[in-house]
C-alpha positions as CSV (number, residue, x, y, z in Angstrom):
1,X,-22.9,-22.6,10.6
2,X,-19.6,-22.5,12.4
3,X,-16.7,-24.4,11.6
4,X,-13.1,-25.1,13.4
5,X,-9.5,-26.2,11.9
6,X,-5.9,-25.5,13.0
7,X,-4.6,-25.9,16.3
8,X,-0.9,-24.7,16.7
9,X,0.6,-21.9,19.4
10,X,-0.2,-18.3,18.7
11,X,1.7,-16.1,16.9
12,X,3.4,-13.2,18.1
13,X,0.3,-10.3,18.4
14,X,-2.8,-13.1,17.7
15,X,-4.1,-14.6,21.0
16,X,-6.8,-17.8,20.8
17,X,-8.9,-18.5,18.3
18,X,-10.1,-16.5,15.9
19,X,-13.5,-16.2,14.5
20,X,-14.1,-15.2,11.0
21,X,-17.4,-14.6,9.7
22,X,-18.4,-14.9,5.5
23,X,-21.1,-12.5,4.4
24,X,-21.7,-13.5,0.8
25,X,-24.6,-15.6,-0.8
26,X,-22.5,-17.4,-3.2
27,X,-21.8,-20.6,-0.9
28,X,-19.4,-21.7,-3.9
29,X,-17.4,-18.2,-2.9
30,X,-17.9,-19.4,0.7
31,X,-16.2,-22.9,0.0
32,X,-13.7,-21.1,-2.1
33,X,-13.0,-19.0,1.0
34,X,-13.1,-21.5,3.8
35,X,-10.2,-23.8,1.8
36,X,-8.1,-20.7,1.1
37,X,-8.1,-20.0,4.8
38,X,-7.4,-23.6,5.9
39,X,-4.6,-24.4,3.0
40,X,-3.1,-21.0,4.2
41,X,-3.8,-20.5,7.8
42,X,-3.4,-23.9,8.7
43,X,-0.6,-23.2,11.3
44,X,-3.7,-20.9,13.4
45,X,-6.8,-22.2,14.9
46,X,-9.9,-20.5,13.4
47,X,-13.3,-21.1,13.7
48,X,-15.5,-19.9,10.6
49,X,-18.8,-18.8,10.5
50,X,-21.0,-18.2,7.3
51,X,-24.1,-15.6,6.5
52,X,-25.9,-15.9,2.5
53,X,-27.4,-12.3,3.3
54,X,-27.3,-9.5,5.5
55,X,-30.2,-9.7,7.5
56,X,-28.2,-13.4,8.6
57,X,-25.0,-11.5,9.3
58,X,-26.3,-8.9,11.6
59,X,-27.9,-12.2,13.2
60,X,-25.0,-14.0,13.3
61,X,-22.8,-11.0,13.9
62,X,-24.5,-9.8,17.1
63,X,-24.6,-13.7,18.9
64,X,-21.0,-14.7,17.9
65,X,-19.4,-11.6,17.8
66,X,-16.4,-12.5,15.5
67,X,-12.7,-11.3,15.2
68,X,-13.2,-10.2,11.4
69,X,-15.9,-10.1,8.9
70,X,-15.4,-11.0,5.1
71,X,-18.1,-9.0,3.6
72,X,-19.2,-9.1,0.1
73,X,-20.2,-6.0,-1.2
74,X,-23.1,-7.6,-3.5
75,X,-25.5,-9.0,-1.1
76,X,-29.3,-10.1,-2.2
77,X,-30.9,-8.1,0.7
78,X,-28.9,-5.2,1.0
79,X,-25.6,-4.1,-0.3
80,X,-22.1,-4.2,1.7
81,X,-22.0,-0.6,2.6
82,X,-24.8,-0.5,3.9
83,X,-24.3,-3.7,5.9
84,X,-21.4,-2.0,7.3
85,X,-22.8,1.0,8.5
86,X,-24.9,-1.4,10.6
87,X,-22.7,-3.7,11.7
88,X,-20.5,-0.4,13.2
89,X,-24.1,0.8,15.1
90,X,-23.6,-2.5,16.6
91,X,-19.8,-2.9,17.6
92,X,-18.2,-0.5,20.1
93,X,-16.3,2.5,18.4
94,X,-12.8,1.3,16.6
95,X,-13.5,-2.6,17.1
96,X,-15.0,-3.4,14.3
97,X,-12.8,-5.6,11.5
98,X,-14.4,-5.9,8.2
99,X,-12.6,-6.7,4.5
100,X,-15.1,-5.9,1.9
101,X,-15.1,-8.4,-1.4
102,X,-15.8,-6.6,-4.4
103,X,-16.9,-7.9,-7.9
104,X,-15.7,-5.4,-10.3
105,X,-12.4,-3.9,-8.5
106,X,-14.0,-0.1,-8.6
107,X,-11.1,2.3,-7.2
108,X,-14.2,4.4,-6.1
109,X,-15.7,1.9,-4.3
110,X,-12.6,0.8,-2.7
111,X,-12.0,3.7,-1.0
112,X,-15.7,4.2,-0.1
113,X,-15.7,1.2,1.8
114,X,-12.4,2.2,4.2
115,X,-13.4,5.8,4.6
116,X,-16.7,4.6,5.9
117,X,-14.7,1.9,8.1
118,X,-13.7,-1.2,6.4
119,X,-9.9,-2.5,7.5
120,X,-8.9,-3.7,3.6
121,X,-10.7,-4.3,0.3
122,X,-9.8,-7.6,-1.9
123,X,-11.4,-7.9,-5.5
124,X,-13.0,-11.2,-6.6
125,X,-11.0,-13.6,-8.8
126,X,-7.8,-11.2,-7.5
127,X,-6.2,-12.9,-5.6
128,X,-4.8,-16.3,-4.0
129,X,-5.0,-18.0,-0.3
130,X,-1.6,-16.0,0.3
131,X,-3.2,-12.6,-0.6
132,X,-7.0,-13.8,1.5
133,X,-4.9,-15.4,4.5
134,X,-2.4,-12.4,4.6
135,X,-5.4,-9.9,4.5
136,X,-7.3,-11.5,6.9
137,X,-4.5,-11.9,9.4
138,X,-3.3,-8.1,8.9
139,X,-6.6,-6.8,9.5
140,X,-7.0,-8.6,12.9
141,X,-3.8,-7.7,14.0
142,X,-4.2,-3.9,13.1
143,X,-8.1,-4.2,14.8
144,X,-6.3,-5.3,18.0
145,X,-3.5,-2.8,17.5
146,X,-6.1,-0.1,17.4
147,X,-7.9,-1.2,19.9
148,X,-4.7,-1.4,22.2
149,X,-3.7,2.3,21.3
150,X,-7.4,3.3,22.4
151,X,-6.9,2.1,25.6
152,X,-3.6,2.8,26.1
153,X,-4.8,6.5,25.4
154,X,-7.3,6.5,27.8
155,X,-5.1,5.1,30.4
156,X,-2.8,7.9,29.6
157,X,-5.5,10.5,30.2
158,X,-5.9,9.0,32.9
159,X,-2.7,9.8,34.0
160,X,-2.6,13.4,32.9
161,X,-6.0,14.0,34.6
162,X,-4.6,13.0,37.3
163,X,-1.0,14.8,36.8
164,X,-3.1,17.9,36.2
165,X,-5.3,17.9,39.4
166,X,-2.1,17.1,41.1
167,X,-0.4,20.1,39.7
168,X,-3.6,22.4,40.8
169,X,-3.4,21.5,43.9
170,X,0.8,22.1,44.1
171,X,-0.2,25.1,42.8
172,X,-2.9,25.9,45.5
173,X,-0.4,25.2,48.5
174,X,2.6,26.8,47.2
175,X,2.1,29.9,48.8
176,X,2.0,28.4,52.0
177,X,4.1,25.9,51.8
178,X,7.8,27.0,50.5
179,X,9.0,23.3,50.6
180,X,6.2,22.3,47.7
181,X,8.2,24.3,45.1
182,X,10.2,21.6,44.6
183,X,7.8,19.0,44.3
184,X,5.4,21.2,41.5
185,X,9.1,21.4,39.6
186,X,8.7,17.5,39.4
187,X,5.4,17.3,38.5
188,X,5.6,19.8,36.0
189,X,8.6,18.3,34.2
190,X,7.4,14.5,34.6
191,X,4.0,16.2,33.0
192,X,5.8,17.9,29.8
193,X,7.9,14.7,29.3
194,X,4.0,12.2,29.3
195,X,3.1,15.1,26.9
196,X,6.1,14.5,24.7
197,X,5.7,10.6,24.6
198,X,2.4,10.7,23.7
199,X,3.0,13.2,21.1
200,X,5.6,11.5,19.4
201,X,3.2,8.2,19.6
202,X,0.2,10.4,18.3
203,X,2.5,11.1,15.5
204,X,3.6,8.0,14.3
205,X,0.4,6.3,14.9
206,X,-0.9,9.3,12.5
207,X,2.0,8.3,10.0
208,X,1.0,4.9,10.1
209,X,-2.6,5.2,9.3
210,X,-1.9,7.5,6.1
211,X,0.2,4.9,5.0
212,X,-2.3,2.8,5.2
213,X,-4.8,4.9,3.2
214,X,-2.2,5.5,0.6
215,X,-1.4,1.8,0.1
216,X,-4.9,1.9,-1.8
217,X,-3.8,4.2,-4.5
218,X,-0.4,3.3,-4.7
219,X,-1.5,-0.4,-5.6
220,X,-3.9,1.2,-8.4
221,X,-1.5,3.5,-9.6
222,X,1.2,0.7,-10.1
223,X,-1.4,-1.6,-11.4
224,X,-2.9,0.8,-14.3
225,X,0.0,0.3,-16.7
226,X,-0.2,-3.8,-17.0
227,X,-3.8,-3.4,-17.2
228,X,-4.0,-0.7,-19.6
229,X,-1.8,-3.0,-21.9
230,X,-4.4,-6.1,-20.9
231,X,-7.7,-3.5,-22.4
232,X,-5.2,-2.6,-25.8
233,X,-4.2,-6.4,-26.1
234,X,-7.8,-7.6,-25.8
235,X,-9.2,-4.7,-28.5
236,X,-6.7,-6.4,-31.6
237,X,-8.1,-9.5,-30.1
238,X,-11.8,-8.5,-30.6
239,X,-10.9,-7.0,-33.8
240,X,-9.1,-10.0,-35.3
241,X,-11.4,-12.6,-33.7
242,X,-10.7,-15.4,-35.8
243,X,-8.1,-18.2,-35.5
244,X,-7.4,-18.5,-39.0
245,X,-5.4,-15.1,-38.7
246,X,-1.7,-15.4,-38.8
247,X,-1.3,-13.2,-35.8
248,X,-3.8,-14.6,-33.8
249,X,-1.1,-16.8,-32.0
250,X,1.1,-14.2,-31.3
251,X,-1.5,-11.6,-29.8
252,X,-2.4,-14.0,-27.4
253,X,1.1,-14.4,-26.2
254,X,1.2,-10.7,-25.5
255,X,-1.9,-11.1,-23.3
256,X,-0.2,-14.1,-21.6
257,X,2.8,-12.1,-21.2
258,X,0.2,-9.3,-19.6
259,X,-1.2,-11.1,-17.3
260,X,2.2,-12.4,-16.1
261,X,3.5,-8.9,-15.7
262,X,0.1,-7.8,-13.7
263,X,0.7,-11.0,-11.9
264,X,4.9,-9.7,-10.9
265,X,3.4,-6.2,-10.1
266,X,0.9,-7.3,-7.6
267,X,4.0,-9.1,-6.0
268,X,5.7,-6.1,-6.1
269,X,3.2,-3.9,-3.9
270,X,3.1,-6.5,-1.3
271,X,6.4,-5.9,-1.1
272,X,5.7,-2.2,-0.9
273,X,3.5,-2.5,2.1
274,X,6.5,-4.1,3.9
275,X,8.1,-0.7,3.5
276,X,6.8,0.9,7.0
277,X,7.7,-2.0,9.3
278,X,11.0,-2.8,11.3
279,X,14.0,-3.5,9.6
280,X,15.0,-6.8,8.6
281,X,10.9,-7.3,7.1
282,X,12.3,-6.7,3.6
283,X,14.7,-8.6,1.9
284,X,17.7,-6.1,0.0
285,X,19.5,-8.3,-2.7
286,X,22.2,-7.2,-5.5
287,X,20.1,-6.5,-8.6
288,X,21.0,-6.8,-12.3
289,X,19.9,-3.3,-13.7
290,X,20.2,-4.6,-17.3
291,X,17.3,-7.9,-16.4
292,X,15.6,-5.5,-14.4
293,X,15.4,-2.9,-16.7
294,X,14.2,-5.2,-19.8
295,X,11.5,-6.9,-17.2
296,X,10.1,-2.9,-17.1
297,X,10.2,-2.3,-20.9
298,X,8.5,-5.7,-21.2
299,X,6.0,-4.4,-19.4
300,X,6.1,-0.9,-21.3
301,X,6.5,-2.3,-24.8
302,X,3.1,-1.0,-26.3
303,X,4.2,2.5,-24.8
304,X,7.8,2.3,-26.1
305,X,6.5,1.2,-29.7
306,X,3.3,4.1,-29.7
307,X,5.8,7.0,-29.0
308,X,9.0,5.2,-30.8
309,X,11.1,6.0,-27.8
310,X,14.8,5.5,-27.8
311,X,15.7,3.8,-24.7
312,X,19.3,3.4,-23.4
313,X,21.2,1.9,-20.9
314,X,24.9,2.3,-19.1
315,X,25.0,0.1,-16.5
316,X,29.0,-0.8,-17.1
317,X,30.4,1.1,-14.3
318,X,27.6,-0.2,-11.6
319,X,26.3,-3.5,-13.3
320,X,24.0,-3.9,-9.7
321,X,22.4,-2.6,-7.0
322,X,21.6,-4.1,-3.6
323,X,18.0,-3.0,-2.7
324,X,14.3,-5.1,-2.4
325,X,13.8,-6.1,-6.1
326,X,10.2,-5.4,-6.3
327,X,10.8,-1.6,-5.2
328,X,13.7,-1.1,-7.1
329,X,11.1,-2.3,-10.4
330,X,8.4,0.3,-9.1
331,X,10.9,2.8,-8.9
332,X,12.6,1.9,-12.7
333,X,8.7,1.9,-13.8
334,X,7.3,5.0,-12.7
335,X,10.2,7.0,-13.7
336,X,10.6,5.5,-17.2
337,X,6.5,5.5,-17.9
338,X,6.5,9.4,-16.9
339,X,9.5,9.7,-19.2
340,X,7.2,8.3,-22.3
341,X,3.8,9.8,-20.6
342,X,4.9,13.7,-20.2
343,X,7.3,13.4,-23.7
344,X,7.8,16.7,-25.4
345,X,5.2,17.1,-28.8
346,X,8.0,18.4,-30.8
347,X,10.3,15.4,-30.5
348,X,10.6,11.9,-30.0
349,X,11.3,11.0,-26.5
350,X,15.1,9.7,-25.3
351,X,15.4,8.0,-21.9
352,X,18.9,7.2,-20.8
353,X,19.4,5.2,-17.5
354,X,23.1,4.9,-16.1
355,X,24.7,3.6,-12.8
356,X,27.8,4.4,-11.1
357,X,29.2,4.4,-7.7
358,X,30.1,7.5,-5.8
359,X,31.6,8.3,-2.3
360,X,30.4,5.0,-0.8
361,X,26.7,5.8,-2.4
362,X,25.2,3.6,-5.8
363,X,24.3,6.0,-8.1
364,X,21.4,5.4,-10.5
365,X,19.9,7.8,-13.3
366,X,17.2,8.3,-15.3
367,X,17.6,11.2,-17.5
368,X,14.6,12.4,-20.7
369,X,14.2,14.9,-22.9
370,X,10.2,15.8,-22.5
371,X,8.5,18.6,-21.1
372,X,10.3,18.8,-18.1
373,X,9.5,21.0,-14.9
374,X,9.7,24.4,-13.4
375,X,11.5,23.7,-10.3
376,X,11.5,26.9,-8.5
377,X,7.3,26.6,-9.0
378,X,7.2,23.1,-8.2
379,X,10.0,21.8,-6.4
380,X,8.7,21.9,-3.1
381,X,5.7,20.3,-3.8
382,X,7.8,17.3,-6.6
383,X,7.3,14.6,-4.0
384,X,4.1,15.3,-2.5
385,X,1.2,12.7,-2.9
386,X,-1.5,13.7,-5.6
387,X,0.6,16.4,-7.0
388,X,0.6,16.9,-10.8
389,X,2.4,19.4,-13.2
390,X,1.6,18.8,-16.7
391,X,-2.3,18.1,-16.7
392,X,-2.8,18.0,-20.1
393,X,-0.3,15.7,-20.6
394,X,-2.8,12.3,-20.1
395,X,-4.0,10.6,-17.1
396,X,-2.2,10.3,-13.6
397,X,-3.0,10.6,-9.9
398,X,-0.1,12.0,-8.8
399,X,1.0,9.3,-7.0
400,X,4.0,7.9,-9.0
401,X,6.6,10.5,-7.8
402,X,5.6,10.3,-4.2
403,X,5.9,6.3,-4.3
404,X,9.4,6.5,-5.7
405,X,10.7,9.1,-3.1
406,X,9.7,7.0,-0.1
407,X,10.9,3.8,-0.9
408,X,14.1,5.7,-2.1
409,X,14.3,6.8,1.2
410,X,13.1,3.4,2.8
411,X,16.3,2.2,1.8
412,X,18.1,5.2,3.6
413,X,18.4,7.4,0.2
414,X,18.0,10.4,-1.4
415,X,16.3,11.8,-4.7
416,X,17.9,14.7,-6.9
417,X,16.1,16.4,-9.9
418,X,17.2,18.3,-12.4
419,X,15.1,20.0,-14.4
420,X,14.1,22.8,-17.3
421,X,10.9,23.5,-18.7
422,X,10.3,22.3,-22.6
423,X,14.9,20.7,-22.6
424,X,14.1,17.5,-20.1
425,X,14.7,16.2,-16.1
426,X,17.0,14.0,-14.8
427,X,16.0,12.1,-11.6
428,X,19.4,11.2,-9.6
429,X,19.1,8.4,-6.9
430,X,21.6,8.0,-4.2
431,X,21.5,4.7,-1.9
432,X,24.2,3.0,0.0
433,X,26.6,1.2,-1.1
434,X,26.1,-2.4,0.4
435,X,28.5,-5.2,0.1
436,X,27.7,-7.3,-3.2
């Protein structure tokens, strides 16, 4: 069953209409859907097409060949990986644009699903018409991106085919023909300078892609702390379950409070994700350190209170920053959970956080007194994705320090660490200056 709504020009990079296809058998999850799409995408023609299994899908797949494919992984016929290693014996090689729908958010599964092709992943119950339109709409736009490169690629072999024959046969004649030399000169040079363009474009199209890749641990590694306090929260719950108990009321404020910081950290990585796109996408504004830094301890309280941290603040000399709000909170959480995560045994752990500004640069630090690092061992490697140096220290995925370096550097900074083994590190930002 198809179904049309929206008529307005295209936007930049979408041509006509597109056609979206639902795979699930819940038709409530279908209607849910369809109004998300319309409420959000209202400003976009789209025509909608629906499947309740996968033997329908493939049907419906191969006779209306649609622009992108909501696919939910639970299916009563077959499951969605499956279904997707079908659908891509059926679509020509890089044109296929699926976003898997999961049930139970597994990180495994996640990545399963785009290593074996799928554009994005979105969990069930997680997330809003902004999150399902702004998915759907990303993942048609980097299908048709992809596709472009292809064939862009093949023109240029094209081209260097072409350039090479033409250099054989420059070759070929230059012995008899002392006047060629200087044409093979040209061809040669115009042939190195194709190689370097599309070198340079094989490159950042390689960047691009990781980023991509990354974005799906990033978001998990972000969103492990406000859920880890959700699982705590919920576990006094169970084990005071009756509303006769004086602190019933405020536990559940806690879990409220929870799920509105889960709610502000998700905002946060979609701000992330802007990170990698021209300048001007994300919006810099002058931040006050002290709010910011309570809204992270908020978030960190259960933390703060298990390992009786002492956490201080000088922010008198720099009371605010101008950079993106949300990354500037990542960066402030990561580096203040690792301070509490890798604390030293023998001691209660210290975090001090000061600002300043110095030689047209903001200045911000975050100073403990844990385990610290061995630099000379590990320095190279500090910013590196899935690097990790205390593993018996708890859980982590290595993610954390290689988050906060880049969007650091997204806002044209730089990171110093100073660090010794069993005394403490200090992590020294240094961003420009802007204008207040």
């Amino acid at each position: 069953m198809a179904e049309s709504f929206g008529t307005t020009p295209d936007k930049p990079g979408m041509s006509g209409a597109k056609k979206i296809l639902l795979v699930d058998d819940n038709e409530q999850d279908r209607v849910l859907y369809k109004r998300y799409l319309r409420k959000h995408l209202g400003a976009e023609q789209f025509e909608v097409c629906e499947a309740s299994s996968g033997e329908e899908g493939l049907a419906a797949f191969q006779s209306w060949q649609p622009d992108c494919i909501l696919l939910d992984y639970n299916l009563p016929d077959t499951d969605g990986l499956s279904l997707l290693l079908a659908l891509q014996r059926l679509a020509p090689p890089h044109t296929l644009c699926v976003v898997m729908i999961t049930g139970g958010g597994s990180e495994q599964l996640a990545v399963r699903a785009l290593n074996n092709g799928a554009l994005d992943y979105l969990v069930k119950q997680h997330f809003d018409q902004e999150l399902l339109g702004k998915t759907v709409l990303h993942a048609i736009e980097k299908n048709e991106w992809r596709q472009h490169i292809s064939q862009h690629h093949a023109q240029l072999e094209v081209v260097n085919q072409q350039l090479r024959d033409s250099l054989r046969e420059l070759t070929e004649t230059r012995r008899q023909v002392q006047e060629s030399n200087q044409q093979l000169q040209l061809a040669h040079e115009e042939v190195q300078a194709r190689n370097q363009a599309l070198d340079a474009a094989n490159q950042e199209l390689a960047r691009t892609n990781a980023d991509l890749d990354n974005f799906v641990y990033a978001a998990s590694h972000d969103l492990r702390q406000p859920v880890n306090n959700l699982e705590g929260l919920f576990q006094e719950l169970r084990r005071s379950a009756t509303f006769h108990d004086p602190e019933q009321a405020y536990v559940l404020r806690l879990v409220e409070e929870s799920l509105r910081d889960l709610s502000t950290t998700i905002n946060g990585l979609t701000a992330v994700v802007q990170e990698e796109r021209p300048p001007g996408q994300d919006l810099t504004e002058p931040v006050e350190l002290a709010g910011l830094t309570a809204d992270v301890l908020q978030t960190l309280r259960p933390q703060v209170l298990d390992t009786q941290a002492t956490i201080l603040t000088e922010y008198a000399a720099l009371p605010q920053i101008v950079f993106v709000r949300a990354n500037l909170r990542t960066i402030l959480l990561n580096l203040i959970a690792n301070a509490l995560k890798y604390r030293h045994p023998a001691r209660l752990p210290r975090v001090r956080l000061r600002s300043w500004a110095s030689s047209g640069q903001a200045v911000l630090e975050v100073a403990d007194n844990g385990l610290g690092i061995d630099l000379e061992r590990h320095g190279q490697e500090l910013f590196k994705l899935f690097r990790r140096f205390h593993h018996h220290a708890g859980e982590g995925t290595g993610v954390g320090l290689f988050l906060v370096n880049r969007l650091v550097q997204g806002q044209g900074g730089r990171i110093e660490v100073e660090s010794q083994p069993e005394v403490g590190t200090t992590f020294r930002l240094y961003v420009p200056a802007l204008p207040l």
